[in-house]
VMD Tcl script that draws the C-alpha trace (Angstrom):
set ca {
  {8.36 -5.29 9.37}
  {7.00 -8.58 8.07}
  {3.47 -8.94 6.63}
  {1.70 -9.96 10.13}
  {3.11 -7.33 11.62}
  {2.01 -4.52 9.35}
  {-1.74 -5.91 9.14}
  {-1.29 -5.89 13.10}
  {-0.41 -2.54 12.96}
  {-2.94 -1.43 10.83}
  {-5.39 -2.88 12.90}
  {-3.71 -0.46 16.36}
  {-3.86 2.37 14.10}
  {-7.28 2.27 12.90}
  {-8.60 1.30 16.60}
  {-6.78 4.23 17.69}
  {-8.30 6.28 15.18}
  {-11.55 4.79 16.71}
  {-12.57 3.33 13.30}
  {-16.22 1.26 13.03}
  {-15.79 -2.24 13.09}
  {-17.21 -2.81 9.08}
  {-14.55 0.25 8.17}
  {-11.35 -1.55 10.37}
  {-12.50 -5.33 8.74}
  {-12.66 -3.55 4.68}
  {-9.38 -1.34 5.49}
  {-7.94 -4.74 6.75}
  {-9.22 -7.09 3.78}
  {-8.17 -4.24 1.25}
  {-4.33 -4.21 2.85}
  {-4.06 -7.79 2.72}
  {-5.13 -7.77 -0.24}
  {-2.24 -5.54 -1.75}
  {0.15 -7.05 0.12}
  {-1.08 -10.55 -1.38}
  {-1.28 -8.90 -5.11}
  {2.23 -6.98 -4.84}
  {3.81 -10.54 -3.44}
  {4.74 -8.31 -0.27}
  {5.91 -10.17 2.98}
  {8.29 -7.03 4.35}
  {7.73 -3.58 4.69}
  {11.08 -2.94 2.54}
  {9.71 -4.12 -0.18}
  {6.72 -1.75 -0.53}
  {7.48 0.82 -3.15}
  {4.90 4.06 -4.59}
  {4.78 2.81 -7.81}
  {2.92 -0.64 -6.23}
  {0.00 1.60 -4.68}
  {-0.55 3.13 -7.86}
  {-0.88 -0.05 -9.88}
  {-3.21 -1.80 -7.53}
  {-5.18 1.37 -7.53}
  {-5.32 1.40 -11.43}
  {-5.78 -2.82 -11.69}
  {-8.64 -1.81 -9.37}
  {-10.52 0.76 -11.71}
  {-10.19 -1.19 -14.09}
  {-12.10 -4.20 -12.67}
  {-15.26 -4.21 -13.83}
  {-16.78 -5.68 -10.29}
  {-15.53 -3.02 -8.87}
  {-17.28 0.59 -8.08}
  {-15.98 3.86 -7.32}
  {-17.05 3.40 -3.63}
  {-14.69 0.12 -3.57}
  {-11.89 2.33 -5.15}
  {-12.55 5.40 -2.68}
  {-11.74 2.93 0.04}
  {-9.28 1.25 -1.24}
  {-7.39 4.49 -1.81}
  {-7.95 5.38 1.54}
  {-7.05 2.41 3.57}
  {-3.73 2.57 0.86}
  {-3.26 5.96 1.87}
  {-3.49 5.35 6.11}
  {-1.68 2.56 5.73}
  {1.66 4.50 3.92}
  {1.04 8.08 6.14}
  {0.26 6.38 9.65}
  {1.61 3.00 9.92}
  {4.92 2.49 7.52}
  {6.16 6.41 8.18}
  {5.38 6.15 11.99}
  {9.14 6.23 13.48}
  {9.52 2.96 11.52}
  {12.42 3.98 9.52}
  {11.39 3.32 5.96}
  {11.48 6.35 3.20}
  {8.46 6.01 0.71}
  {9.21 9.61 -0.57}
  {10.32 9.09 -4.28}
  {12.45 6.04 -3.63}
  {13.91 4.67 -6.50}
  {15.49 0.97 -7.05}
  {19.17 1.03 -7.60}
  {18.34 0.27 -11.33}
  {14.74 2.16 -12.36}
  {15.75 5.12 -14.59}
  {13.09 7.99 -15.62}
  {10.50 6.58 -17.82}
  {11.10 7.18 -21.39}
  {15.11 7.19 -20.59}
  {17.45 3.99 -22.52}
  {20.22 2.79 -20.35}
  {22.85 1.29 -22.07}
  {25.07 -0.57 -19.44}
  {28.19 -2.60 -20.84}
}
mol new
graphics top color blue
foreach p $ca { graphics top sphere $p radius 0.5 }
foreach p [lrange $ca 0 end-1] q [lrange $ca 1 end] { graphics top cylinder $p $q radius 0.2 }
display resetview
């Protein structure tokens, strides 16, 4: 699902969810966002790891306060549960890149 189409999405979702308007516009601005940090256009390319590292680049951004990072890891955390895992066929459980190996592991390839 391209980038459009997951902030559209979102937006269903949360409306569903009968979200305010100020807590649907922040959930939106924080998704875009992380999709514009992570260089994410498609829903393929979204990976656990990315969450995590926006989440940390986030706390440790001094203009930023816990309330900011509450959200953020909120809006993160609807968008992976509720809109990617919703019968849209893409596993966020663990996945692994064909070439990531356990941290702290050296692979040799030759």
């Amino acid at each position: 699902m391209r980038r459009e189409l997951i902030l559209s999405n979102l937006r269903i979702e949360l409306r569903r969810k009968q979200a305010s308007y100020l807590s649907e516009k922040r959930a939106i601005s924080l998704i875009a966002d992380f999709l514009d940090k992570m260089s994410i256009v498609h829903s393929s390319q979204i990976r656990n790891w990315q969450r995590e590292f926006f989440l940390s680049e986030m706390e440790r951004n001094d203009d930023k306060s816990k309330e900011d990072l509450l959200q953020a890891k909120s809006a993160l955390t609807f968008l992976y549960t509720i809109v990617l895992k919703k019968g849209r066929g893409i596993d966020l459980s663990d996945h692994r890149d064909e070439f990531e190996t356990d941290p702290g592991i050296l692979k040799i390839t030759g």
